[in-house]
C-alpha positions as CSV (number, residue, x, y, z in Angstrom):
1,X,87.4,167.5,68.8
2,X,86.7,171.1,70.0
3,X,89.2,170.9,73.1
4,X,88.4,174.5,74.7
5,X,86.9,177.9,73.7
6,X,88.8,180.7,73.5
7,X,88.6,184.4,73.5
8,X,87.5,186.1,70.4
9,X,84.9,183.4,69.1
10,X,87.8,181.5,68.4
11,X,88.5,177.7,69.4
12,X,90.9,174.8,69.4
13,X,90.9,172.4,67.3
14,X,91.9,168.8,66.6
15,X,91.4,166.6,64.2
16,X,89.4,163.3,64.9
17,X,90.9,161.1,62.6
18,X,94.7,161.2,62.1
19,X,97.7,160.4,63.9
20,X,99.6,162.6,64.7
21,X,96.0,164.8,65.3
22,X,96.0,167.9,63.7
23,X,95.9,171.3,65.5
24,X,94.5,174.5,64.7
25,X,93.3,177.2,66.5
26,X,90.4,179.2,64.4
27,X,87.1,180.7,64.2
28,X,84.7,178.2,63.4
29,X,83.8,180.3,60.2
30,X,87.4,180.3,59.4
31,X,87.7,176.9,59.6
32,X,85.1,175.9,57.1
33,X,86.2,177.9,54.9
34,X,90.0,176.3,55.2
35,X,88.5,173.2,54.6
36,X,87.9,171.8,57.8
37,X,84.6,169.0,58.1
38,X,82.9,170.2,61.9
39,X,81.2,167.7,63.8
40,X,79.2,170.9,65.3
41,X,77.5,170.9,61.5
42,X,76.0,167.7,62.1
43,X,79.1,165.6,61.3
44,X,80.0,162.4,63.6
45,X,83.7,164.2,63.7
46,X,85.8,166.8,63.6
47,X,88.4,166.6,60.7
48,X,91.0,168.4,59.2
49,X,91.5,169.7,55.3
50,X,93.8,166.5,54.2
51,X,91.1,163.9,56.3
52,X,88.2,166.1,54.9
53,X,89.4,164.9,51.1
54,X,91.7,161.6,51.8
55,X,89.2,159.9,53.9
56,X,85.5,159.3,52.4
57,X,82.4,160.3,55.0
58,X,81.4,156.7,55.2
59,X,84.9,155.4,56.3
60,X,85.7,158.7,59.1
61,X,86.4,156.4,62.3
62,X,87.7,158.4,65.4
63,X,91.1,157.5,65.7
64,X,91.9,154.2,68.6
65,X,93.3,151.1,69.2
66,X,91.2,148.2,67.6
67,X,91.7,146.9,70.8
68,X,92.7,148.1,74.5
69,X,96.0,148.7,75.1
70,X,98.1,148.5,78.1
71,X,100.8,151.3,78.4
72,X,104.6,149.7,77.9
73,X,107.2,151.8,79.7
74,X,109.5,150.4,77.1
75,X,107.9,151.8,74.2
76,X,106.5,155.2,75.8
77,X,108.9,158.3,75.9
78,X,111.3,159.3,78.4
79,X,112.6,162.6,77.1
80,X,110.5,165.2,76.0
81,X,110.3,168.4,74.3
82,X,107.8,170.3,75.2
83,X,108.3,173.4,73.2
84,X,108.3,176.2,72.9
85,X,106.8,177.1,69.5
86,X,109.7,178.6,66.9
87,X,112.4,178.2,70.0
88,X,114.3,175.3,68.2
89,X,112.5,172.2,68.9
90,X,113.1,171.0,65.3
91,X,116.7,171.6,65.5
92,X,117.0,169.8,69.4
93,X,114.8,166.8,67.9
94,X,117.6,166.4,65.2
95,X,120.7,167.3,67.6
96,X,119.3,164.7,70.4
97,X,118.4,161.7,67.3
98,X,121.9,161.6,66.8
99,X,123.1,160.1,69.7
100,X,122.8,156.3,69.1
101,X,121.4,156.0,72.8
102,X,118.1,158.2,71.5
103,X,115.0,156.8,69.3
104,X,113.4,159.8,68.2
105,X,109.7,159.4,67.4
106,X,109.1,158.5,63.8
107,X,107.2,161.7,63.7
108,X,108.4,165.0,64.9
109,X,105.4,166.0,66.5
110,X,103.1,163.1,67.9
111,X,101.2,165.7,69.8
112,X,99.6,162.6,71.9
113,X,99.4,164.5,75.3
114,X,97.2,167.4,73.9
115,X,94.3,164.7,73.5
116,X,92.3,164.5,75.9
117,X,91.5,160.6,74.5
118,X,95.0,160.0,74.3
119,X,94.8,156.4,75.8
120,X,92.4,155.3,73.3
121,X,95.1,155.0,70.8
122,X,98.3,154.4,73.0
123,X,99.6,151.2,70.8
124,X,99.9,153.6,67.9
125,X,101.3,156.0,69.9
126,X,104.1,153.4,71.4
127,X,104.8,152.0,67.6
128,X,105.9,155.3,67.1
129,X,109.1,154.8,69.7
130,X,111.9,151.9,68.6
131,X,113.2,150.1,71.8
132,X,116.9,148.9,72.4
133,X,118.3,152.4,73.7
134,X,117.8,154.7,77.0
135,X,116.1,157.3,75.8
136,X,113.1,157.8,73.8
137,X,112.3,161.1,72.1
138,X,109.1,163.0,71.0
139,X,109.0,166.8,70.5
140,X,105.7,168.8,70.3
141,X,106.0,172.6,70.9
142,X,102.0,172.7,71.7
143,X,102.8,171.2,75.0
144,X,104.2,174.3,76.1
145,X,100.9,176.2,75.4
146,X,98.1,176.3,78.3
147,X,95.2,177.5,78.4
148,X,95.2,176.8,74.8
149,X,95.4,173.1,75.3
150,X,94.7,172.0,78.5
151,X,95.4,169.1,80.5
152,X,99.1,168.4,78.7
153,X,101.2,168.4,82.0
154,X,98.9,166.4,83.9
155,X,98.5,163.7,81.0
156,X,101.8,163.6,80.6
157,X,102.8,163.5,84.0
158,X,100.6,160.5,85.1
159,X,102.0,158.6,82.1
160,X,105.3,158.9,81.9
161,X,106.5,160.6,85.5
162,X,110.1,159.6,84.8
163,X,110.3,161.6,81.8
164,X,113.0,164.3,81.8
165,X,111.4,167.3,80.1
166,X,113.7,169.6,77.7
167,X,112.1,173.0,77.2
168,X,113.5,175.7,74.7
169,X,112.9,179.3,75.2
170,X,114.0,182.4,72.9
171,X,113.3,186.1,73.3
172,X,109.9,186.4,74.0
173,X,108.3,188.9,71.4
174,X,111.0,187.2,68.4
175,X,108.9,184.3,69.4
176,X,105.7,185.6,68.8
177,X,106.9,187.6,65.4
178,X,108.5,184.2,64.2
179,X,105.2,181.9,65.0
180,X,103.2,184.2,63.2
181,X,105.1,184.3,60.3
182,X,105.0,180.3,60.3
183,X,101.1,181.1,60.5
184,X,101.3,182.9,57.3
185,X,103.6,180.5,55.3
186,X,101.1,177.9,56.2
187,X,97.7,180.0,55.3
188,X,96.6,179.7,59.4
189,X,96.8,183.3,60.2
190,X,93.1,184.7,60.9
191,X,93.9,188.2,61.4
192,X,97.6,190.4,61.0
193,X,99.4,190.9,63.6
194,X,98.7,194.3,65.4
195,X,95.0,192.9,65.7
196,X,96.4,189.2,67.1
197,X,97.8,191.2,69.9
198,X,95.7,193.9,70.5
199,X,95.1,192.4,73.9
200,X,97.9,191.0,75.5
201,X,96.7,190.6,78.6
202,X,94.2,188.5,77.5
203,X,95.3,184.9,78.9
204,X,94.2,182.7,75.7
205,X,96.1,184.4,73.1
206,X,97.5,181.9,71.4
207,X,100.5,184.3,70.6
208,X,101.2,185.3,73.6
209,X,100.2,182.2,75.5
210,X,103.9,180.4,74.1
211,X,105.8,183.3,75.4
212,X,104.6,182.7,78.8
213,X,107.5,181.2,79.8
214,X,107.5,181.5,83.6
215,X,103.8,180.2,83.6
216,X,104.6,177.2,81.4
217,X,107.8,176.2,83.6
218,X,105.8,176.3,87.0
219,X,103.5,173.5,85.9
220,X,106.0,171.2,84.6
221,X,108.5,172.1,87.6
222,X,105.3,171.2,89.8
223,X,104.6,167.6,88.4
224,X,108.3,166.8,87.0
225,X,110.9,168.1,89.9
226,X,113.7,171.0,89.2
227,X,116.2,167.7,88.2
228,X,113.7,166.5,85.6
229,X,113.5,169.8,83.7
230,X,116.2,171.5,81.6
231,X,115.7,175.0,80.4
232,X,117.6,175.9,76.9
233,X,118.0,179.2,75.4
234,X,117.6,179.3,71.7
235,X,120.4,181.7,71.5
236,X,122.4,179.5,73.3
237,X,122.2,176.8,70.6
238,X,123.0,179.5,68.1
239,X,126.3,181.0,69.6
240,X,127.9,177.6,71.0
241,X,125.9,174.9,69.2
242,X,128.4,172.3,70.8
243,X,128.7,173.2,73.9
244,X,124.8,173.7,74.8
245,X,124.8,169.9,73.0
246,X,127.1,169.5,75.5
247,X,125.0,170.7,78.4
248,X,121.7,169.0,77.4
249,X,123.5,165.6,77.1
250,X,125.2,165.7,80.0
251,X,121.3,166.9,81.6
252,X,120.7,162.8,80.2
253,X,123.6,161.4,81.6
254,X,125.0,160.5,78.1
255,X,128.3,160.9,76.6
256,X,129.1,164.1,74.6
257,X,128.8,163.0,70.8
258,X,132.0,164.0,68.9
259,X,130.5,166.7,66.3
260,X,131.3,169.6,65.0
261,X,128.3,172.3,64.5
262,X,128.7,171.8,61.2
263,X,128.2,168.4,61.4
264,X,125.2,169.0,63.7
265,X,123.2,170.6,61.0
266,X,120.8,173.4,60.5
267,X,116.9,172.9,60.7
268,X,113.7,175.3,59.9
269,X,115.4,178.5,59.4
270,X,114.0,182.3,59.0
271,X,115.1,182.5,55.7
272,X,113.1,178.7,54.4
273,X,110.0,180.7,55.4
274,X,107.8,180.8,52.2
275,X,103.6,181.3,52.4
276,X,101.8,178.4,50.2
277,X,101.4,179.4,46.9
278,X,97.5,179.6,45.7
279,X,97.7,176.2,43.3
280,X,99.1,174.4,46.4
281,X,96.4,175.4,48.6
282,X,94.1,173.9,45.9
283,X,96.0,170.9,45.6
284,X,95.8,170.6,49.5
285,X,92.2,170.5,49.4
286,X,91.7,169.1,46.0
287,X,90.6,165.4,44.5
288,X,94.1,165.6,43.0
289,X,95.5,164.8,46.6
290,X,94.8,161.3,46.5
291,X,96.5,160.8,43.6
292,X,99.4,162.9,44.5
293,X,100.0,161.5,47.9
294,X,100.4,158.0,46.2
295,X,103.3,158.9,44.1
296,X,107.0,158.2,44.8
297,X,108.5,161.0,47.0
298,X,105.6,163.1,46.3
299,X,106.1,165.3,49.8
300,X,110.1,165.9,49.0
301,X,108.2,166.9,45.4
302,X,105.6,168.7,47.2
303,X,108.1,170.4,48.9
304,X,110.9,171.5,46.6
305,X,107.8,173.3,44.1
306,X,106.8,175.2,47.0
307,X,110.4,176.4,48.1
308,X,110.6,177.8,44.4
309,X,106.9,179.3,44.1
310,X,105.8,180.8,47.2
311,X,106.3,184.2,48.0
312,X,109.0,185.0,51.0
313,X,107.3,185.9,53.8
314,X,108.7,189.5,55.2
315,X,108.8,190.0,59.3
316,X,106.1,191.9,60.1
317,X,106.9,194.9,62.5
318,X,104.7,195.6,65.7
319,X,103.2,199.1,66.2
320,X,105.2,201.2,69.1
321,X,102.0,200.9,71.2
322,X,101.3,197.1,70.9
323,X,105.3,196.7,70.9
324,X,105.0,198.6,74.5
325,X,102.0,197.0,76.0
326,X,103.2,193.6,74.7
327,X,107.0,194.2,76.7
328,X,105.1,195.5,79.8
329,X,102.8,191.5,80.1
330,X,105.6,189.6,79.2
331,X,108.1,191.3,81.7
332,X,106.7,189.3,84.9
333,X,106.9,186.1,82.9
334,X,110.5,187.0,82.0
335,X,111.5,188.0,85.2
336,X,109.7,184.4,86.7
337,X,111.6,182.4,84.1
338,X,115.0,184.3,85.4
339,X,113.9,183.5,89.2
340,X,113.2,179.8,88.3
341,X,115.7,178.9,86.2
342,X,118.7,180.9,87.8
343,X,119.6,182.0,84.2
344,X,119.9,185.7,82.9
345,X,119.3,185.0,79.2
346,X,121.3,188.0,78.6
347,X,120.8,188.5,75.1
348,X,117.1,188.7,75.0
349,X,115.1,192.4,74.9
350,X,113.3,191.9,78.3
């Protein structure tokens, strides 16, 4: 499904088929040629590289309930992380699934609210959630990226209004370095990165769009209410891992778990970040897959080979001139983040 146009000739994208969906952001061209099937080429869906060679034309059904399904406050979640991209919300999934009064999602990254069919396949979403606890947990950082993909507030919002929303920031041009670097390790990255941002200003930049900070906030302080939304600092989690823990658990009325930040863990660091070697690519798109996807542990497989052959990714560095007019739009986001918030996030560069 093509869920808006963006600047650039560019769109995004999600898969038809799978749940979680699949997001992209691309050219068409680029898409195609990354293995994506377009329902814009005469297709009856959209779907992604893996649907394009798991599932056979014939059998591609747009993902739904076989039947209607009424929404269970039980089953739906009531804490959410809405982001933002490469700001931690792999690491807070984990540090929250801990507490044996949180069911974290089965999968990371459900990504339910960015459809705007969502409620055609609620019952699979609600599977996702286990009941017999307070709190139930998903974490998608593309909630935290309008224009890009638009509606997720509102969606949310009429769903679940009781959620309490947990939303992790970092320094606001780290971000955008460290998202693009994902990008490359995971062969997504149309252009480099001087050309992503060669216009800053412009406001569906997918880039730029996550670092937005004080424009994402507003809408989910508008819908949710200042005591529904907690505001985290990356850098926070990195200097006193315990006692942010502390903070967020006490944001969700729940006792402080007694761990060490050792015993927290690490999750998704700089230094994991590899690009996809060429064979894997292949594989990806390959008639191998099937076969590969059916064997015993074949992602932890998958996985390990590509930690071991893929090239480390280096951190790209910006020009002085994009570096300068990419500072000067973020500022007023920065300084609306600091109004909203009542935080300084004093280690950041803006």
């Amino acid at each position: 499904m093509l869920l808006t146009p963006l600047a650039h000739g560019r769109v995004s994208m999600q898969c038809d088929l799978c749940v979680p969906p699949v997001l992209t952001i691309a050219s068409p061209a680029w898409l195609r040629r990354t293995g994506w099937t377009l329902a814009a080429d005469g297709g009856p869906v959209d779907a992604c590289p893996n649907c394009t060679v798991r599932v056979a034309a014939r059998n591609r059904v747009r993902r739904g309930d076989p039947a209607p399904v009424t929404p269970d406050p039980a089953r739906l979640p009531n804490v959410v992380v809405v982001g933002a991209t490469k700001a931690g919300t792999t690491s807070m999934h984990n540090y929250l699934a801990v507490h044996p009064e949180v069911a974290a999602s089965e999968e990371k990254e459900m990504r339910f609210f960015t459809d705007p069919d969502c409620r055609d396949w609620i019952g699979a979403y609600q599977e996702r959630f286990a009941t017999g606890t307070r709190y139930r947990l998903e974490s998608t950082p593309f909630y935290s990226k309008t224009p890009c993909y638009p509606g997720v507030v509102d969606r949310m919002a009429d769903l679940v209004p009781d959620a309490r929303i947990i939303y992790l920031v970092r320094d606001p041009v780290d971000r955008i370095i460290a998202e693009h670097v994902e990008m490359v390790a995971w062969n997504s990255a149309e252009r480099p990165l001087d050309e992503e941002l060669a216009d800053p200003a412009e406001p569906t930049s997918p880039l730029v769009a996550s670092s937005r900070y004080g424009t994402q906030l507003a809408a989910y302080l508008e819908r949710f209410g200042r005591d529904r939304v907690l505001v985290v600092d990356l850098a926070d989690l990195g200097a006193d891992l315990v006692g942010t823990m502390g903070r967020v658990f006490d944001f969700l009325g729940l006792d402080r778990p007694e761990l060490t930040a050792e015993e927290y863990g690490r999750y998704n660091t700089a230094e994991e970040k590899r690009g996809l070697p060429p064979w894997l690519m292949a594989l990806r798109r390959g008639p191998l897959v099937r076969a590969v996807r059916r064997l015993p542990a074949a992602q932890r497989l998958v996985h390990l080979a590509w930690r071991r052959t893929g090239e480390k990714i280096e951190r790209p560095q910006l020009s002085p001139a994009i570096e300068a007019a990419l500072r000067a739009e973020l500022q007023p986001e920065v300084d609306r983040l600091r109004e909203l918030t009542g935080q300084s996030f004093p280690t950041w560069s803006l």
